[in-house]
C-alpha positions as CSV (number, residue, x, y, z in Angstrom):
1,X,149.1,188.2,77.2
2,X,147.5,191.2,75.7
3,X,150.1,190.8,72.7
4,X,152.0,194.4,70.9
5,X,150.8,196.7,68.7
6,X,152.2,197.2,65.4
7,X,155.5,198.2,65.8
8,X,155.9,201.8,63.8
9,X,159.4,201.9,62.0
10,X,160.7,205.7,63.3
11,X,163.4,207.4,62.4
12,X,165.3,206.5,65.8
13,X,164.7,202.9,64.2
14,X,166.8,203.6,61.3
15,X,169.7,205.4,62.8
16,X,169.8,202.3,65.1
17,X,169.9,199.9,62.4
18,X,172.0,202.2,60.3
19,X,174.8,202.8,63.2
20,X,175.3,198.7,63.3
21,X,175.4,198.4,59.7
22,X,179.0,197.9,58.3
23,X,180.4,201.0,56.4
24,X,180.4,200.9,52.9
25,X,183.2,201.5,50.6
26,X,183.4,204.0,48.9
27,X,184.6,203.0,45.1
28,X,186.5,206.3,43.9
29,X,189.0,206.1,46.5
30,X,188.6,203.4,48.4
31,X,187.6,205.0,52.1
32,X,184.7,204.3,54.6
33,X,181.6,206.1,54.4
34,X,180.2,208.0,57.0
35,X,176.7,208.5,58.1
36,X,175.2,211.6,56.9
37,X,171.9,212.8,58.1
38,X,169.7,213.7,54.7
39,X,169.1,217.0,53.8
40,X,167.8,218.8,50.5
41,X,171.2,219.7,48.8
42,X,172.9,219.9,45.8
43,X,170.8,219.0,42.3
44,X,168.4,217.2,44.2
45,X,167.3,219.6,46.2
46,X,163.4,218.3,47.5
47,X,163.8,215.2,45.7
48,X,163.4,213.3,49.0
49,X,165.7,210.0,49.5
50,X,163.1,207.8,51.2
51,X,165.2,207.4,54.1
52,X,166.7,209.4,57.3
53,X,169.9,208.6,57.0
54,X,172.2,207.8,54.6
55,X,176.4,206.7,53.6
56,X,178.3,209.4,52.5
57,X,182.3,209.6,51.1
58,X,182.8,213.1,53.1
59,X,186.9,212.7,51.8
60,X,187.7,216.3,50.1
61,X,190.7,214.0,48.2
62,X,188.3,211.4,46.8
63,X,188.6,211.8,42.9
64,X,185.6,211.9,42.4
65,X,184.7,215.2,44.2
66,X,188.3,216.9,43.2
67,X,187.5,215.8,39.5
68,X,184.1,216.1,39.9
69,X,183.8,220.8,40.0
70,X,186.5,220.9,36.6
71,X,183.4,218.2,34.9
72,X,180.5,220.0,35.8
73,X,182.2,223.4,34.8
74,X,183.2,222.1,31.6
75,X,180.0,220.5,30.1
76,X,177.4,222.3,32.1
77,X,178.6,225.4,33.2
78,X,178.2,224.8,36.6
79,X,180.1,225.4,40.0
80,X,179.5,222.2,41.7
81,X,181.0,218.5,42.2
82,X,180.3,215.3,43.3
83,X,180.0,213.1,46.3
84,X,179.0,209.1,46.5
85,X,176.6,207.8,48.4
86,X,174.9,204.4,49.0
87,X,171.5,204.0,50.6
88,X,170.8,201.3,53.0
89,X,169.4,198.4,50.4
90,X,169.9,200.1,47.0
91,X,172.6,197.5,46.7
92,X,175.2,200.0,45.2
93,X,176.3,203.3,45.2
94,X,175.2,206.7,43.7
95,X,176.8,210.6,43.4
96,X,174.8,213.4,44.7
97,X,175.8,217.1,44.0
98,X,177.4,219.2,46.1
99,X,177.9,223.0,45.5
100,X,180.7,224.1,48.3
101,X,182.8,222.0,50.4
102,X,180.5,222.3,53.3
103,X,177.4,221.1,51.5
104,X,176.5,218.1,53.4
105,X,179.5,217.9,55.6
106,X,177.4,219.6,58.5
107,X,175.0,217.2,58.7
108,X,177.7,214.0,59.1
109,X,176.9,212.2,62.4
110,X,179.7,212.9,65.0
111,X,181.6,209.3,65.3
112,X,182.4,209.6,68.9
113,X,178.2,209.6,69.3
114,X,178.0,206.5,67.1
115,X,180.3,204.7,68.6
116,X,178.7,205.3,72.4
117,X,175.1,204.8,70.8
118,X,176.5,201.3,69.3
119,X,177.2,200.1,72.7
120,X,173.9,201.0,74.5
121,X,172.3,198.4,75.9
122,X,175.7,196.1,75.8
123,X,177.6,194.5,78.5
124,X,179.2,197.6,78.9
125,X,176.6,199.8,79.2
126,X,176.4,201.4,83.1
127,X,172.2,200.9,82.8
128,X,173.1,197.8,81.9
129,X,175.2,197.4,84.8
130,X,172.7,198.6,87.0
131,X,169.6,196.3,86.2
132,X,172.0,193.3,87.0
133,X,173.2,194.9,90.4
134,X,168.9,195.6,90.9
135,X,169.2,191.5,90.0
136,X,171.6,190.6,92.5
137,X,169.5,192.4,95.2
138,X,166.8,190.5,94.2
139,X,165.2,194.1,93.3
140,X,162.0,193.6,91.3
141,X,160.6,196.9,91.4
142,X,163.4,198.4,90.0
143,X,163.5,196.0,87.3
144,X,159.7,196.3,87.0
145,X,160.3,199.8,86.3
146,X,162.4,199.7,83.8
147,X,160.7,197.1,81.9
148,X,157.3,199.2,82.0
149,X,159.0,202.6,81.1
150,X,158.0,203.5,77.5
151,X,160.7,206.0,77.4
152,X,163.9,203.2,78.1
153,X,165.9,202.2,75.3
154,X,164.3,198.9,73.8
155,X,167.5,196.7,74.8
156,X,167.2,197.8,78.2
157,X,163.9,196.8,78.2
158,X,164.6,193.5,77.0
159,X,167.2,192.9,79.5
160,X,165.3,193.4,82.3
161,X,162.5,191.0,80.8
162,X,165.3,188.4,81.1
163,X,166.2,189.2,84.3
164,X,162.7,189.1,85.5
165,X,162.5,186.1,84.3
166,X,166.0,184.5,86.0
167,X,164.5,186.1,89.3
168,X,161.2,183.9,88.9
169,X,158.5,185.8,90.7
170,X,155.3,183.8,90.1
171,X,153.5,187.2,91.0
172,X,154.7,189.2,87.9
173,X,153.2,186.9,85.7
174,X,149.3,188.0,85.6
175,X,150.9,191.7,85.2
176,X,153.4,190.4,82.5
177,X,150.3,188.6,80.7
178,X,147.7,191.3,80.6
179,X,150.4,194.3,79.3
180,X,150.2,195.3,76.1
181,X,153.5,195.9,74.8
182,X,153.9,198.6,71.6
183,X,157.2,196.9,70.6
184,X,157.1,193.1,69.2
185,X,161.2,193.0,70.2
186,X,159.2,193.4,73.9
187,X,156.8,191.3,74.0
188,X,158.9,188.6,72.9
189,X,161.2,188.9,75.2
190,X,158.4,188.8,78.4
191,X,156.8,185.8,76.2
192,X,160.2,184.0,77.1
193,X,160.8,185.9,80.5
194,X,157.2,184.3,81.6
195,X,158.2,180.6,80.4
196,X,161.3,180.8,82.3
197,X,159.4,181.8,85.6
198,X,157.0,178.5,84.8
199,X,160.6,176.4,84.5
200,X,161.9,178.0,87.8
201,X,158.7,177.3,90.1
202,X,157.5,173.7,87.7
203,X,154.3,175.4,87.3
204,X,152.1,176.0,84.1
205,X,148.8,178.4,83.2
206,X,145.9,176.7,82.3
207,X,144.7,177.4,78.6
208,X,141.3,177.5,79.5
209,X,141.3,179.9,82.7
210,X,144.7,180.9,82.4
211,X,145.1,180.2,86.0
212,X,148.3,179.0,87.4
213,X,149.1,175.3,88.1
214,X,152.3,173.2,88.8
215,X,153.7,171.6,85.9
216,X,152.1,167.7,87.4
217,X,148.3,168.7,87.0
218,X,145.6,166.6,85.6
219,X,143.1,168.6,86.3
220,X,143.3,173.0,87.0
221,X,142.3,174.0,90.8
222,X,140.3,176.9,89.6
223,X,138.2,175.9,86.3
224,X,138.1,171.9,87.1
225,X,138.8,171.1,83.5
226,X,141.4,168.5,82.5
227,X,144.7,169.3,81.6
228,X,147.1,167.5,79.1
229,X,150.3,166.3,80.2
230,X,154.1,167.5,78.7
C-alpha cells in the first residue's frame, strides 16, 4: 500500500482529544472544569499557552476568584482576580488573571456542542447509521466514498474501512493498496480491512508481485516464483 503521510497534530486534533478527556477538578471549590478556548487575557496577555484549548473553573462562587479581586487590590493595587486552570499534561493546576467577570467566560465551549461532538462517529451517530444500512445493501460505492473523502470525520472513515472489509470485495484491494492515506488512524484501519477481505475469499498477495493468490499456493500465477506456506 502506498502507506500515510505524517499525520499533522491540528487544532481540531486537540479539541477531539480534549472533549474525551475527563474533567478536572477544580481544587478551590471542588467543581468540574470546563473547556475554555485560549485567548490572550488577564496578566498573561500574549504569553501564549502552547495549546488550543484548555480547563477552566468558570464558577463566579469558587473562592478563589471571590477572594481572589480583595488580594490583588490589597497588595498590588489592582482590579482583577483569579481563575484555575489545568492544561492537558501539566499534571496540575495553575490560576490565570482575570480582570471582569466576563474575561474568559466567552470563550467556554458550549456543553450541548461537546457533548454531540463526543458521540460522532459512535453507534449512535446517524452517519454511522447510514454506512451500515449502505452495508446491508451491499453498497460499496457509497462506502467507497466515504472512506476516500478527505473531508469525513476520521471515525467515519474508519468505519467504513471495516465495513469494506466485512463486505469482502477482492476488487477494492489493488485501489485500497496503492492509496496513500494522510492519516495513520486510516491506514491502519484499510491495513486490517484488506486482511479481512484475504480471510473472506482464502486468498493472499504475493510479496514479490503483489498479485493475488488463494491462500493454498506454492507457486504465484503471475510472477512464477515460489510462495511460502502459513
Amino acid at each position: 500500500m502506498g502507506g500515510e503521510i505524517p499525520r499533522v497534530v491540528t487544532k481540531a486534533d486537540v479539541y477531539e482529544e480534549i472533549i474525551h478527556t475527563e474533567r478536572p477538578v477544580c481544587p478551590y471549590c471542588g467543581g468540574k472544569m470546563r473547556i475554555w478556548e485560549c485567548q490572550d487575557c488577564g496578566l498573561s496577555c500574549h504569553a501564549g499557552w502552547g495549546t488550543p484549548y484548555l480547563f477552566i473553573c468558570a464558577d463566579d462562587a469558587c473562592p478563589l476568584y471571590v477572594n481572589g479581586w480583595e488580594e490583588m487590590k490589597k497588595n498590588y493595587g489592582r482590579t482583577c482576580s483569579y481563575r484555575c486552570i489545568y492544561l492537558p499534561g501539566a499534571g496540575g493546576t495553575e490560576t490565570m488573571a482575570v480582570f471582569s467577570s466576563r474575561d474568559c467566560i466567552t470563550e467556554l465551549l458550549n456543553e450541548e456542542t461537546v457533548a454531540a461532538d463526543r458521540l460522532r462517529g459512535t453507534a449512535t451517530d446517524p452517519v454511522v447509521h447510514q454506512l451500515i444500512a449502505s452495508f446491508k445493501r451491499e453498497d460499496l460505492a457509497a462506502l467507497q466514498d466515504s472512506l476516500f473523502d478527505d473531508t469525513t470525520y476520521w471515525k467515519i472513515r474508519t468505519e467504513a474501512a471495516a465495513l469494506i472489509g466485512e463486505l469482502g470485495p477482492l476488487e477494492i484491494v489493488e485501489l485500497l493498496e496503492s492509496t496513500v492515506f494522510r492519516d495513520k488512524r486510516i491506514g491502519d484501519a484499510v491495513r486490517t480491512a484488506i486482511k479481512r477481505i484475504h480471510e473472506i475469499n482464502q486468498t493472499r498477495e504475493c510479496p514479490y508481485c503483489k498479485e493475488t493468490v488463494t491462500a493454498e499456493a506454492t507457486i504465484c500465477i503471475q510472477c512464477g516464483r515460489p510462495l511460502k506456506q502459513g
